[in-house]
N, C-alpha and C positions, 0 to 999 in steps of 0.2 A: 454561495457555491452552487450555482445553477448551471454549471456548464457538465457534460455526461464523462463520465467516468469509466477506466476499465472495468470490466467484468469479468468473472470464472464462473464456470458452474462447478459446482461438486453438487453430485447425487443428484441430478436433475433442477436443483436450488442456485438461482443468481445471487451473483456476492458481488458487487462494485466493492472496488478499490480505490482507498482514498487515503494519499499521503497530508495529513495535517503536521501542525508545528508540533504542537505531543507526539505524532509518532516520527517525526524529523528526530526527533530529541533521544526518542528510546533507539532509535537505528545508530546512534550518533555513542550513545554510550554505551551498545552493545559493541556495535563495529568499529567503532572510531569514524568513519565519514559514511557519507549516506550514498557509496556506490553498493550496487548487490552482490553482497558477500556469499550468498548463498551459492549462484552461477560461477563466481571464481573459487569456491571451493570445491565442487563438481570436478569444476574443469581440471582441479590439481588433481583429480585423482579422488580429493579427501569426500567420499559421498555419505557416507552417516551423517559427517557435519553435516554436510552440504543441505540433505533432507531434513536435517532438524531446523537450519536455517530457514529453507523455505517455508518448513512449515509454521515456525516464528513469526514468518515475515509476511505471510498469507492470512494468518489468523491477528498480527497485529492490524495490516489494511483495512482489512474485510469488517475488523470490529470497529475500525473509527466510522467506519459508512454505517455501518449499526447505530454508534455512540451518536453521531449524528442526528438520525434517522429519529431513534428512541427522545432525542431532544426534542427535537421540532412536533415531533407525533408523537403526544403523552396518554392517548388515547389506544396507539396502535403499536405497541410493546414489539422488538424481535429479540432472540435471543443473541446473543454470542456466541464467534465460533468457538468450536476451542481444539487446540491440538490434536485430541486424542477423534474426535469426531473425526477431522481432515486425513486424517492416519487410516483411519476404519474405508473413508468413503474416496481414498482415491488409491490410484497408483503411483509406484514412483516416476514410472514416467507421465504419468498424467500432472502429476505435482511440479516438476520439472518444466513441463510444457505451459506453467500459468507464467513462467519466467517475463515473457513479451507483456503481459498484462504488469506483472508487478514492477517494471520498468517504464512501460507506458502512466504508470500511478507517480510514481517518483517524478518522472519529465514536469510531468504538469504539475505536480506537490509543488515542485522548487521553480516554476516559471508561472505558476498563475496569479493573476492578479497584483503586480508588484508596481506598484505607483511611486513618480519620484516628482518633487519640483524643482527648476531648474532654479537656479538663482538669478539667473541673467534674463530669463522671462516671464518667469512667474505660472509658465502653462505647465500643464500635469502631462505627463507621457505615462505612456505604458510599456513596459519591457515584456518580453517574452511571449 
């Protein structure tokens, strides 16, 4: 996964956003499919949900580019977000406004790197 990834800041701190198969999986049994539930609950109106989703959905990203991060670098530890921090260190509309990022996360979650063989020639393509 070397290709660059969305970003937000809170509180002055860069956070990449990074859709993995784990967090495909947890968006998938929270919401049922991996569109952002969070920006169609806004928009109905329903904004409590709407803000506890993002902030779900900001703090699940941000921690896989953590959980990552912390694997690869066992020497150089970061913490995890966590809800209540996100809460303290933005606004609602600032939390709102990471929407374009945590969409931009998802695109590329679900189009990167997806290799197929054809059977008729045997050459690798790449989608997306």
């Amino acid at each position: 996964m070397s290709e660059s990834h969305p970003v937000i800041v809170i509180d002055g701190q860069e956070h990449e956003l990074l859709l993995t198969t784990g967090a495909a999986k947890k968006i998938i049994e929270k919401f049922g499919d991996l569109k952002n539930p969070a920006a169609e609950l806004v928009s109905q109106d329903r904004y409590a949900e709407g803000i506890d989703a993002y902030l779900w959905i900001v703090c699940l990203l941000a921690n896989e580019a953590t959980d990552l991060h912390n694997l690869r670098n066992k020497d150089d530890k970061r913490e995890p977000l966590t809800e209540r921090e996100v809460e303290l260190l933005t606004t609602p509309i600032e939390l709102i406004g990471f929407n374009v990022a945590i969409n931009d996360a998802m695109v590329k979650g679900v189009g990167r790197n997806i290799h197929s063989e054809r059977a008729d020639d045997g050459k690798n393509s790449t989608a997306g």
